[in-house]
C-alpha positions as CSV (number, residue, x, y, z in Angstrom):
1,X,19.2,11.6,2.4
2,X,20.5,12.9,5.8
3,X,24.5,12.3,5.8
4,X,26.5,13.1,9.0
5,X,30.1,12.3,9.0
6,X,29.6,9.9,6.4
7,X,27.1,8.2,8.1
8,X,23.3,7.8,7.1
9,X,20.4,9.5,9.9
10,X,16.9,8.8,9.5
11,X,14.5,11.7,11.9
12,X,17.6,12.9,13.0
13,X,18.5,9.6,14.0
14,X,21.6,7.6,13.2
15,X,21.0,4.7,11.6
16,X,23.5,3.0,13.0
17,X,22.5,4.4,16.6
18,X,18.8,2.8,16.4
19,X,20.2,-0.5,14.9
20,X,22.2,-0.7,18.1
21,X,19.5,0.3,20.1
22,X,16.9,-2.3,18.2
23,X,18.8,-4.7,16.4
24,X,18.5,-5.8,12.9
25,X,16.9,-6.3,10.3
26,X,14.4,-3.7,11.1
27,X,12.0,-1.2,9.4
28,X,12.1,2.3,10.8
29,X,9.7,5.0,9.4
30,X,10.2,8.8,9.5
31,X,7.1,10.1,11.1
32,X,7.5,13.9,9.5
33,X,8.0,12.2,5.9
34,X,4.4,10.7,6.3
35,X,3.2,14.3,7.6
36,X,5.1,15.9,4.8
37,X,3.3,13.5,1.8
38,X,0.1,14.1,3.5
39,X,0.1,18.0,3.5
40,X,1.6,17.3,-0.2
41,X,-1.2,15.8,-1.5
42,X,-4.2,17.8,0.1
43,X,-2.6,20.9,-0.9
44,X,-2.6,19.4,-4.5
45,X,-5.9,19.3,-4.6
46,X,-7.0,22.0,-2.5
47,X,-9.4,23.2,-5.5
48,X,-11.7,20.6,-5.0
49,X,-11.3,19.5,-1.5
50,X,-11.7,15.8,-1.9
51,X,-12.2,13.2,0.9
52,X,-9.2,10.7,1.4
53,X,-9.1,7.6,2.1
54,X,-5.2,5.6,3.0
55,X,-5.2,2.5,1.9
56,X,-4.3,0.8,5.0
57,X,-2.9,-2.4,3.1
58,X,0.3,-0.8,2.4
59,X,0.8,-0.5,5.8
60,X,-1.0,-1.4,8.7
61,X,0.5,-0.2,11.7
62,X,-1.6,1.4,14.3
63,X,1.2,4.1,15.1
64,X,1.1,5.3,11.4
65,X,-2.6,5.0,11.2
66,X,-2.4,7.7,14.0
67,X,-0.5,9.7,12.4
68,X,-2.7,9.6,8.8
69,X,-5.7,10.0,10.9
70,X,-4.3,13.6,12.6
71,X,-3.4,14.3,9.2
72,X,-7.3,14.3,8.3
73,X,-7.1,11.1,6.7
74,X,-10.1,8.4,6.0
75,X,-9.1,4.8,5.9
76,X,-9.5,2.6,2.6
77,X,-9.9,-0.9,3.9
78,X,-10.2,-4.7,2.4
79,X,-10.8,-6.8,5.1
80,X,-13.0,-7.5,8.2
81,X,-9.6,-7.2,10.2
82,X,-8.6,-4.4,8.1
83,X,-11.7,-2.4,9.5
84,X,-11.5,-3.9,13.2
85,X,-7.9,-2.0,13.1
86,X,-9.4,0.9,11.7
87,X,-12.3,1.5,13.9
88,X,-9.8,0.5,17.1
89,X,-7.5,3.3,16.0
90,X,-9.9,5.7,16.1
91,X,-11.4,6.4,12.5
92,X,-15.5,6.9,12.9
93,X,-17.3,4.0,10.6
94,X,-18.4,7.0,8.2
95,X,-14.4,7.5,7.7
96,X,-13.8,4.0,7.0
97,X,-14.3,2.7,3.3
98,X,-14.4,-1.2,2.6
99,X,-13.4,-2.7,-1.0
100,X,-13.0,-6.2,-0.8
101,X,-12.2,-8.7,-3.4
102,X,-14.4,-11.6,-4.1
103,X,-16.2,-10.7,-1.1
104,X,-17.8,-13.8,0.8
105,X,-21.3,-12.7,2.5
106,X,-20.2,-12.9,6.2
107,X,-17.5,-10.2,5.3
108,X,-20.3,-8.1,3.5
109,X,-22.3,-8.9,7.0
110,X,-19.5,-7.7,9.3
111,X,-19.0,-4.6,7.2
112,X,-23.3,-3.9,7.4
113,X,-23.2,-4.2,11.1
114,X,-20.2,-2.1,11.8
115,X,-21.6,0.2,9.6
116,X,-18.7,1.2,7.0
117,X,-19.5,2.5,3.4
118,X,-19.2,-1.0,1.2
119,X,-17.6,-1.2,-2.1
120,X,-19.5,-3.7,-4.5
121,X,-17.2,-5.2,-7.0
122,X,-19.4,-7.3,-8.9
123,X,-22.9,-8.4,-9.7
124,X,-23.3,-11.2,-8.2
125,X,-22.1,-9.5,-4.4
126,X,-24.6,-6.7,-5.5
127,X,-26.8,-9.6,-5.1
128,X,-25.5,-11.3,-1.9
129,X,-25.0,-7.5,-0.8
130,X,-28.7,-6.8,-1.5
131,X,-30.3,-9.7,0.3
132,X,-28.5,-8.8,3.2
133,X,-29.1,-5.5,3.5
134,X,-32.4,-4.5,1.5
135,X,-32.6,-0.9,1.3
136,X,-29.4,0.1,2.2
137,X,-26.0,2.3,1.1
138,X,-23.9,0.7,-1.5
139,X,-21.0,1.8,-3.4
140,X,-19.9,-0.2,-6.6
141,X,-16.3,-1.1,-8.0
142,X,-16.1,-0.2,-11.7
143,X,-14.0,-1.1,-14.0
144,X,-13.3,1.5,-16.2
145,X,-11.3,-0.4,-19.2
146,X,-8.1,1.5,-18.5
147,X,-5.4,-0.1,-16.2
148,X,-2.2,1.0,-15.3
149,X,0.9,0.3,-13.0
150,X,4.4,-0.5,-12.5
151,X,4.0,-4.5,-12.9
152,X,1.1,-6.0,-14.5
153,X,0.6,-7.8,-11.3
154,X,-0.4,-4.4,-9.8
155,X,-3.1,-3.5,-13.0
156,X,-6.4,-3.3,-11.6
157,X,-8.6,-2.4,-14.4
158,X,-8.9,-3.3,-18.2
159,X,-10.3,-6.5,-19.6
160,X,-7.5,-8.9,-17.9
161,X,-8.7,-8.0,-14.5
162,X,-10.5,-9.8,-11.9
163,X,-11.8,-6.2,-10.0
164,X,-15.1,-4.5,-10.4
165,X,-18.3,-4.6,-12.4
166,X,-17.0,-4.1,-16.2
167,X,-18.1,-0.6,-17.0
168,X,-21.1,-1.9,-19.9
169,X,-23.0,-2.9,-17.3
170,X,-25.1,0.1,-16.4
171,X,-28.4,-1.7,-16.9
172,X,-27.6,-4.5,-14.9
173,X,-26.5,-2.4,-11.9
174,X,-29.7,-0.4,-12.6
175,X,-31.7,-3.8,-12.5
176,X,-30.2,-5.1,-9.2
177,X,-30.5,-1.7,-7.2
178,X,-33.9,-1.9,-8.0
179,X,-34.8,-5.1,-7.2
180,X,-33.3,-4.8,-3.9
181,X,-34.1,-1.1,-3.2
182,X,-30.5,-0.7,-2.7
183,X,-29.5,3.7,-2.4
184,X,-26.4,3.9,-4.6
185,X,-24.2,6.6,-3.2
186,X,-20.9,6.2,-4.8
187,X,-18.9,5.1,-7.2
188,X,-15.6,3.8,-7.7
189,X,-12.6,3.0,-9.6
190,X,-8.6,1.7,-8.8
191,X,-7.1,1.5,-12.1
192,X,-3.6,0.2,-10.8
193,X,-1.0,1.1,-8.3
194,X,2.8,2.8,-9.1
195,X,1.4,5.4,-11.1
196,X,3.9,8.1,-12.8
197,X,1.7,9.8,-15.3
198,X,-1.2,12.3,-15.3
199,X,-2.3,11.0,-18.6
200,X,-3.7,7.1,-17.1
201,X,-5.2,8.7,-14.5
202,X,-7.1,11.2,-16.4
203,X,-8.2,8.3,-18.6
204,X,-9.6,6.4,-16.5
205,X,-11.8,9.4,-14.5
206,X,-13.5,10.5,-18.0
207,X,-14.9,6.9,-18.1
208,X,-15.8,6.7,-14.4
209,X,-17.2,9.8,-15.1
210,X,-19.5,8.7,-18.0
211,X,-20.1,5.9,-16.0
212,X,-21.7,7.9,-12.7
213,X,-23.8,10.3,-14.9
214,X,-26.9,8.0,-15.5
215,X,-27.4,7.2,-11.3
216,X,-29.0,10.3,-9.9
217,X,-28.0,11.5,-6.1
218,X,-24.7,9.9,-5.9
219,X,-22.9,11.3,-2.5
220,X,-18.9,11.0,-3.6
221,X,-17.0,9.3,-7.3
222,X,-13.9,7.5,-5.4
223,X,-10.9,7.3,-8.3
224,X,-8.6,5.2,-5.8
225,X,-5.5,5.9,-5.8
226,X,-2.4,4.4,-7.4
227,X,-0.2,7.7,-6.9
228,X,3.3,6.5,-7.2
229,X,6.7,7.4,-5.9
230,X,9.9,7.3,-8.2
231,X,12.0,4.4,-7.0
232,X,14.5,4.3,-9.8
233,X,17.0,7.6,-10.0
234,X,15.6,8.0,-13.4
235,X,12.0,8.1,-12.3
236,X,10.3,11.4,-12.3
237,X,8.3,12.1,-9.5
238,X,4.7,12.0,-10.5
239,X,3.3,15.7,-10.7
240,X,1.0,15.8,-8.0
241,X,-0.2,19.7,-8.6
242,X,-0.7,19.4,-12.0
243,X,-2.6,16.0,-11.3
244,X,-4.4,17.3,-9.0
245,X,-5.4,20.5,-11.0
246,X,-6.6,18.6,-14.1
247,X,-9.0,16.5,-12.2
248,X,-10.6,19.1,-9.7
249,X,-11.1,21.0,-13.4
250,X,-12.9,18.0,-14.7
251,X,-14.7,17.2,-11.4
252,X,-16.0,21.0,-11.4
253,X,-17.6,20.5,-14.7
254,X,-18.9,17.0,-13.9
255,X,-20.6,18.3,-10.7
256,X,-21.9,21.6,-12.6
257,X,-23.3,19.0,-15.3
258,X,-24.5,16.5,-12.8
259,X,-26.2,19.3,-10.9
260,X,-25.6,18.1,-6.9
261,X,-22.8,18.4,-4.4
262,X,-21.4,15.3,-5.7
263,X,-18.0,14.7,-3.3
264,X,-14.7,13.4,-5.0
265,X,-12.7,10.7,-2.7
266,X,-9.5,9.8,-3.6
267,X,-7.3,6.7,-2.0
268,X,-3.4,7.4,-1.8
269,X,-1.7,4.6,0.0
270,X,1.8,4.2,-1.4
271,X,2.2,8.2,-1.6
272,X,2.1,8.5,2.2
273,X,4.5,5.9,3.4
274,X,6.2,4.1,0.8
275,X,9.4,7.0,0.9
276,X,9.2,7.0,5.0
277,X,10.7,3.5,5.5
278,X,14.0,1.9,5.7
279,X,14.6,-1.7,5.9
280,X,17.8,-1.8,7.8
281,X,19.8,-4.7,7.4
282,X,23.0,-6.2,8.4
283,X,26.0,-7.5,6.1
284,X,27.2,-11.2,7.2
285,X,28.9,-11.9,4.7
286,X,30.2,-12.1,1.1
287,X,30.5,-14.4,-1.7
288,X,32.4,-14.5,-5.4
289,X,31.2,-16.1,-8.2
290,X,33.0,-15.6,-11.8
291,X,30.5,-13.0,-12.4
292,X,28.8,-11.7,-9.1
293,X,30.1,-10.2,-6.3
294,X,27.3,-11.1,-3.4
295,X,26.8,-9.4,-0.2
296,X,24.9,-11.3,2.2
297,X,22.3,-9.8,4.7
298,X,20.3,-11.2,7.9
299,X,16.9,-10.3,5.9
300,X,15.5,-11.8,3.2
301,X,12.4,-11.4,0.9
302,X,10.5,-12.6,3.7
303,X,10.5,-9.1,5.1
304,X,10.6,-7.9,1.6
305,X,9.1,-9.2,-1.6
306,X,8.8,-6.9,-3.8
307,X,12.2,-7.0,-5.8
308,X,11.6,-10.9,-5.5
309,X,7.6,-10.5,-6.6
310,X,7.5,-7.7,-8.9
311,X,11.6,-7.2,-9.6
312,X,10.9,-3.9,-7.6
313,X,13.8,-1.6,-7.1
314,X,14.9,-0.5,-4.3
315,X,17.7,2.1,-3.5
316,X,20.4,0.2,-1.4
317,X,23.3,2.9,0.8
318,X,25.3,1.7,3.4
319,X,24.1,3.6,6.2
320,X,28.0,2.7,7.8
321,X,30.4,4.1,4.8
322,X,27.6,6.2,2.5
323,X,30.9,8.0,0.4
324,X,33.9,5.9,-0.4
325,X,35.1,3.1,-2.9
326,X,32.1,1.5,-4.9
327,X,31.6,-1.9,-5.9
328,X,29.6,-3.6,-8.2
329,X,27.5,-6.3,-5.6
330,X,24.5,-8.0,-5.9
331,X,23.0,-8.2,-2.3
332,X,21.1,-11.4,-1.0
333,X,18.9,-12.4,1.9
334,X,19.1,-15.3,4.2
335,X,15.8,-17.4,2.9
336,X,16.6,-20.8,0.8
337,X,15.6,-19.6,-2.5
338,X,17.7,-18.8,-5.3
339,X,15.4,-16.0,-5.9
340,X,16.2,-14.0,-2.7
341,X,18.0,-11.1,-4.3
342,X,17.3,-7.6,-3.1
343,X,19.0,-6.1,-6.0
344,X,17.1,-7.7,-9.4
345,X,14.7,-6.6,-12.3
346,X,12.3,-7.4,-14.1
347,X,15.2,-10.0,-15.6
348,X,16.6,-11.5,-12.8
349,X,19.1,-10.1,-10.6
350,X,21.4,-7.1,-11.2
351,X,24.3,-5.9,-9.8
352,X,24.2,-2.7,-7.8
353,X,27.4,-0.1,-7.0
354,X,27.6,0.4,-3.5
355,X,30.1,1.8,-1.0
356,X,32.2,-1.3,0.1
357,X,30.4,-3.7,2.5
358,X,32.3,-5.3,4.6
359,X,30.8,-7.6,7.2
360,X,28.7,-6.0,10.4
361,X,28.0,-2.9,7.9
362,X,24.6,-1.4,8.3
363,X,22.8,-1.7,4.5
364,X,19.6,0.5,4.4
365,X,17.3,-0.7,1.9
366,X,14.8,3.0,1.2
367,X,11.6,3.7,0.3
368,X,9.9,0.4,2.2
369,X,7.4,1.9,4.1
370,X,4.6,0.8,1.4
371,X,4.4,-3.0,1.2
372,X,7.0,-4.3,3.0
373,X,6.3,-5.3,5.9
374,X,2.7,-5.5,5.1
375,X,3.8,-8.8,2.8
376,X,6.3,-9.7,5.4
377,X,6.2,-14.3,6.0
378,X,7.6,-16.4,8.3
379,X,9.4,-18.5,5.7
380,X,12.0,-20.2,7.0
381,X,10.7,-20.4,10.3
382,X,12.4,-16.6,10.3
383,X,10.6,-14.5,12.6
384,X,9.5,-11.0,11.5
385,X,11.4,-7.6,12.2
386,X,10.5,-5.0,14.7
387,X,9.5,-1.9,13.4
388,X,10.3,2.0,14.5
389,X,9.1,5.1,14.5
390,X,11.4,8.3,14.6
391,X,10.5,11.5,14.8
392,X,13.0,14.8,16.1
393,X,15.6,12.6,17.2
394,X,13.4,10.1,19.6
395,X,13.0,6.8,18.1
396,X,10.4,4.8,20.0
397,X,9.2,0.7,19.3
398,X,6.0,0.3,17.6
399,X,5.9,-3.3,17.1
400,X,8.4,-5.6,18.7
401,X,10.2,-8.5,17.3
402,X,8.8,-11.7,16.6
403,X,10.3,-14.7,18.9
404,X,10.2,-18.5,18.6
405,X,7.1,-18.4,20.5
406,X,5.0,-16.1,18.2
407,X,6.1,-18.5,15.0
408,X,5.4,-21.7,16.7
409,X,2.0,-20.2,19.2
410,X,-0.9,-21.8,16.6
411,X,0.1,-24.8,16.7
412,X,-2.4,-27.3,17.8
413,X,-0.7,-30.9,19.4
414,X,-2.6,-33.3,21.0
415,X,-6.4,-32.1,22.1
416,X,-7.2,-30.1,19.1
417,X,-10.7,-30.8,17.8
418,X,-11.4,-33.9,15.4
419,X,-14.4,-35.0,13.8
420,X,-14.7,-38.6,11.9
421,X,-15.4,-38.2,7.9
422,X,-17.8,-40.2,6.4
């Protein structure tokens, strides 16, 4: 953290400084902490030279897609709007992966005709897939038997998961490639997401690996991503060198086995962004129970779900007072629900020291660049933050503040279209 007389900066900002000049709550990401994951995880695996591919849902916002695309990023998309963005901000439809999930055939359609790389996660879309495109490019979805992550609502593989074709299924694919002349150029696998050890990942790419050996002429083997960050002061960062050195061994004999220029993709999303944003929030008041002391906020898990969804933690400073006396506090949002606790486990909530806040103090809640406000509601009828980008001191408005308007615009009274059941 950046700490100037006792005060927290973010791009050699003050936090306090763009809260004034913004308002609160708001997420502000540090544009050179995106660049500086980036250059950390090409560098990592520099001996192989994969192609990557962010995983836009953790964060969708045009400016940071700019950024990850002069970075020499791809784009990893699961959506038709997902890849409208993508294609808008500049990525090239050969850049642009789509992965969807229970895929309906009008979003295999869109994703034909704009002409992205698909990602086939079952048989029956390899079906769907192959009557609408006979004799096209196709990419499959494997599941490998090996999932991993920091919540089991973040497992993407293993029998207890609803993504990919199981990996047994080799004749089957076989069967259905044939029958609809389909070119298989790639295959893929996403194990899970909040990964701290080498040891799943490695798993999991021996039996992608096994898996990709009987189709001849594959183009790329995506492994996803997954590639954590450590939240928790106890986490260890996951060791992206020696990660990446393990598989461009294994890739290297794979491809020398295989015997073409087979091309490894890989699909960071978290990595990039998660440890550039800051939810900044503002105390408005506190609370005492016999146990609890709670701090109030004017955000909520509406802007961010994860401690409410998963029991995620996030480090909480106040950016105002970051050294001074500490207090135990458990700090809450503004929704209606009991469970809208910013500070909780996988338990229920927990109490967190912090410096003292006292009301109009500026809490910044770290690491939220990665699916925060990418799950962000309206509950409440609460409108969603603004978000910010900072970069050498400048701090500049990439998405504005919602206002009454935008939550009540798509509502339809009086002359909406009817129809009579029968």
């Amino acid at each position: 953290m950046d700490v100037r007389d006792n005060q927290l900066y973010l791009g050699e900002c003050a936090a306090s400084a763009i809260a004034e000049a913004f308002g609160t709550p708001l997420y502000v990401y540090e544009e050179e902490v995106i660049r500086r994951q980036c250059r950390i995880i090409r560098e990592s695996f520099a001996a192989i030279a994969p192609e990557f591919h962010y995983a836009m849902k953790a964060n969708p916002n045009p400016a940071l897609l700019r950024v990850i695309k002069a970075e020499g990023m791809g784009i990893d998309t699961v959506s038709p709007h997902e890849v409208r963005l993508a294609l808008e901000s500049g990525f090239l439809p050969e850049q642009i992966l789509f992965t969807g999930s229970n895929t309906s055939a009008e979003e295999l359609r869109f994703a034909v005709e704009k002409g992205v790389t698909v990602n086939v996660g079952s048989l029956n879309e390899l079906d769907h897939y192959g009557q609408l495109n006979p004799g096209g490019r196709v990419a499959l979805r494997i599941n490998p038997d090996v999932g991993a992550g920091h919540h089991p609502h973040c497992i993407t593989g293993g029998p207890n998961s609803k993504f990919g074709i199981y990996h047994t299924e080799s004749a089957a694919i076989a069967d259905r490639l044939q029958r609809h002349s389909l070119k298989l150029v790639g295959i893929h696998s996403h194990i899970g997401t909040g990964i701290l050890h080498t040891e799943d990942m490695l798993e999991a790419m021996e039996i992608i690996l096994r898996t990709a050996r009987p189709f001849p002429g594959l183009e790329f083997i995506d492994f996803g991503g997954g590639f954590g960050i450590p939240y928790r002061p106890e986490e260890r960062p996951l060791p992206m060198k020696e990660l990446g050195r393990a598989m461009a061994e294994r890739f290297a004999v794979f491809r020398a086995e295989y015997g073409s220029p087979v091309k490894m993709k890989l699909e960071p999303g978290r990595f990039l962004v998660a440890q550039s944003g800051t939810l900044l929030v503002r105390v408005t008041n506190q609370s005492r129970t016999p146990a609890h002391l709670f701090v109030g906020t004017d955000s909520g898990f509406n802007h961010l779900v994860r401690p409410t969804m998963y029991g995620a933690y996030h480090e909480i400073v106040n950016a105002t007072v970051v050294k001074g006396e500490r207090v135990q506090a458990v700090v809450a949002g503004n929704i209606c629900e009991s469970g809208d606790l910013f500070t909780q486990n996988g338990e229920g909530l927990e109490a967190r020291e912090l410096t003292l806040p006292e009301t109009g103090h500026l809490l910044a809640i770290l690491d939220a660049g990665a699916y925060g406000m990418s799950q962000s509601s309206q509950y409440n009828m609460r409108a969603r933050p603004a978000e910010v980008m900072v970069f050498q001191g400048i701090a500049r408005l990439i998405r504005r503040r919602e206002s009454y308007e935008d939550l009540v615009r798509d509502y339809v009274t009086g002359g909406g279209r009817s129809f009579h059941a029968l």
